[in-house]
Residue frames relative to the residue before (quaternion, step in Angstrom):
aa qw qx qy qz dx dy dz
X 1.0000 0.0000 0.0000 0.0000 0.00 0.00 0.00
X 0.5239 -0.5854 0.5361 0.3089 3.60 -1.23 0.85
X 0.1043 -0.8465 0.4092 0.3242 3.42 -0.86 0.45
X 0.5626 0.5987 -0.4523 0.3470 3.47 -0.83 0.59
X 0.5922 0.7062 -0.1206 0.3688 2.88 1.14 -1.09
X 0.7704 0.2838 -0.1429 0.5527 3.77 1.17 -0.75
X 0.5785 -0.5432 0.4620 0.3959 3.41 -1.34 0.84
X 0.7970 -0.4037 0.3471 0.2852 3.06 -2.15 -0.18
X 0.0495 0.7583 -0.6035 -0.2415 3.64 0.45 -0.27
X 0.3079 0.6388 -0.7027 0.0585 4.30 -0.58 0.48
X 0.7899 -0.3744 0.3568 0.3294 3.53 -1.49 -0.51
X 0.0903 0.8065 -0.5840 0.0198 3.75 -0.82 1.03
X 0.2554 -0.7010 0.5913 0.3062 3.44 -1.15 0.55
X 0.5548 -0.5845 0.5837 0.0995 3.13 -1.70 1.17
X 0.0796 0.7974 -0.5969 -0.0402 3.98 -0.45 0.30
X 0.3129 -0.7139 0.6181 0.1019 3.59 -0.73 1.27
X 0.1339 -0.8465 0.4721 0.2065 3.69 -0.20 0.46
X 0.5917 0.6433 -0.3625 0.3236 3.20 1.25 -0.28
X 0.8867 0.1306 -0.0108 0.4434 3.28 1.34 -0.79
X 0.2071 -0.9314 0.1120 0.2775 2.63 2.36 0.58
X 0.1357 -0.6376 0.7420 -0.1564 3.31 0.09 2.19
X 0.0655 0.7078 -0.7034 0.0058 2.67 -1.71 0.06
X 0.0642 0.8225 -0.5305 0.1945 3.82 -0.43 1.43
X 0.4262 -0.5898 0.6543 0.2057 3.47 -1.43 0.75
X 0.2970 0.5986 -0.7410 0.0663 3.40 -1.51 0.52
X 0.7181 -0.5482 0.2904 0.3153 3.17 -1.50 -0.78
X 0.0027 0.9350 -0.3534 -0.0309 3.17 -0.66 -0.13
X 0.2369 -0.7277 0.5669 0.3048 3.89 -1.16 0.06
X 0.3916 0.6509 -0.5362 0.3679 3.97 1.37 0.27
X 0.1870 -0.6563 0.7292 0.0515 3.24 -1.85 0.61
X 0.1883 -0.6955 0.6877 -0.0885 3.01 -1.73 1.38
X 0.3124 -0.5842 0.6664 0.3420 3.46 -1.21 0.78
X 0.5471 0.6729 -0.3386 0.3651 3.73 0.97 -1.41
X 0.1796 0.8833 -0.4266 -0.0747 3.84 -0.87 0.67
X 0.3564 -0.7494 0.4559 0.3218 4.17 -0.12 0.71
X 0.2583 -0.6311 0.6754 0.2808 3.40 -1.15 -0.60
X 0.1145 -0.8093 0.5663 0.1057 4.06 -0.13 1.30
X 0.8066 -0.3952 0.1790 0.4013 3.16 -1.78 0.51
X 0.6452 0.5376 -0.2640 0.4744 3.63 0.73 -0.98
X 0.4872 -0.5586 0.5462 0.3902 3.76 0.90 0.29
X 0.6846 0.4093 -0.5050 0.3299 4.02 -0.40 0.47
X 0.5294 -0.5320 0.5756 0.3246 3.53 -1.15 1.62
X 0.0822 0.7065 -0.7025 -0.0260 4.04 -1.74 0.43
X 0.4901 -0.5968 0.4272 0.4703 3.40 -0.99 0.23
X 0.0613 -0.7865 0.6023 0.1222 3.61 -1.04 -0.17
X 0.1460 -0.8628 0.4712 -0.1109 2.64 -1.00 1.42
X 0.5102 -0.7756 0.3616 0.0856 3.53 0.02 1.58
X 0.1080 0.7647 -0.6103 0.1766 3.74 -0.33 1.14
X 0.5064 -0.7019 0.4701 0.1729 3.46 -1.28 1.34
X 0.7522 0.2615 -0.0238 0.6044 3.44 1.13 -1.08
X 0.1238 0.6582 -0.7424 -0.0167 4.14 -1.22 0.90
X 0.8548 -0.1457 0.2560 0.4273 2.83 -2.05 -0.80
X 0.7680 0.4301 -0.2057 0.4275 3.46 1.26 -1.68
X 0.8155 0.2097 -0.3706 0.3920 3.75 0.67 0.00
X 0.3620 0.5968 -0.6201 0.3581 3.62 1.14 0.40
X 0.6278 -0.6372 0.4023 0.1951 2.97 -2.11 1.59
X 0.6410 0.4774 -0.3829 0.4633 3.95 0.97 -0.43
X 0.7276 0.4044 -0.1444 0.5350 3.57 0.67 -1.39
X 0.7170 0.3446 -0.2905 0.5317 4.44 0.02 -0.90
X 0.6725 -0.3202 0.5599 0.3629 2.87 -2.20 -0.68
X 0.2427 -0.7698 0.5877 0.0563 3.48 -0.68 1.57
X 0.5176 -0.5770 0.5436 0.3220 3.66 -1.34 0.89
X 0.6051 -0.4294 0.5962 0.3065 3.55 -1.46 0.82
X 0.1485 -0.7621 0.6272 0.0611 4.21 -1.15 0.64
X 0.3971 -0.7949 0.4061 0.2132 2.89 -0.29 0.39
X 0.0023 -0.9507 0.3036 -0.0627 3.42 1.11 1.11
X 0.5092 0.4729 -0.4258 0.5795 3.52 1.49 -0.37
X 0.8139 0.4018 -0.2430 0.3421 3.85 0.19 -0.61
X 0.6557 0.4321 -0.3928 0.4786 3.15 1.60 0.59
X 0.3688 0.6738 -0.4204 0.4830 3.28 2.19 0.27
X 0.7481 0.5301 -0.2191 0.3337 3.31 0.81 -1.58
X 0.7961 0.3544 -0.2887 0.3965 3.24 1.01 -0.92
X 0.3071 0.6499 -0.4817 0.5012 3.58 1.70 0.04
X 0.7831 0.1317 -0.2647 0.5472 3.84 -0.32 -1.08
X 0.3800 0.5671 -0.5872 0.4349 4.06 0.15 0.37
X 0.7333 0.4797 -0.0809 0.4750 3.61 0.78 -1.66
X 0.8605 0.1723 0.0850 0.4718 3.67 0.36 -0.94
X 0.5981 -0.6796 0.3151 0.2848 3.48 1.65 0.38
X 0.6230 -0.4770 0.4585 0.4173 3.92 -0.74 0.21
X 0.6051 -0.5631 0.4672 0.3138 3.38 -1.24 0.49
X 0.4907 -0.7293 0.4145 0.2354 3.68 -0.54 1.76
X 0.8105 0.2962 -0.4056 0.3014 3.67 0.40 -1.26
């Protein structure tokens, strides 16, 4: 590798806000924003809406309310015709 040339690669914690994970890995992201992890070292942290743990195929999926978009469909468009 050239040097100079490549970001930092050090350690950042990831925060899932939806379901508040919260993990250390690596990285080349930058944060003004910083935690303090278990091991006592300050990292950046860097705030994400969607991970592994709240995406709807792979995480824990929220409860839909699917009977009340049934109702208000045939409320809206009437009972099935045939």
């Amino acid at each position: 590798m050239k040097p100079g040339i490549h970001p930092e690669y050090r350690p950042v914690v990831f925060r899932d806000n939806s379901v508040g994970l919260v993990f250390l890995t690596r990285s080349t992201l930058t944060s003004t924003a910083t935690i303090e992890w278990e091991d006592g070292n300050t990292c950046p942290v860097i705030d994400v809406e969607i991970s592994s743990a709240s995406h709807p195929y792979t995480g824990k999926t929220r409860l839909l309310d699917t009977a009340g978009r049934v109702e208000r469909f045939q409320r809206r468009y009437g009972t099935n015709p045939h």
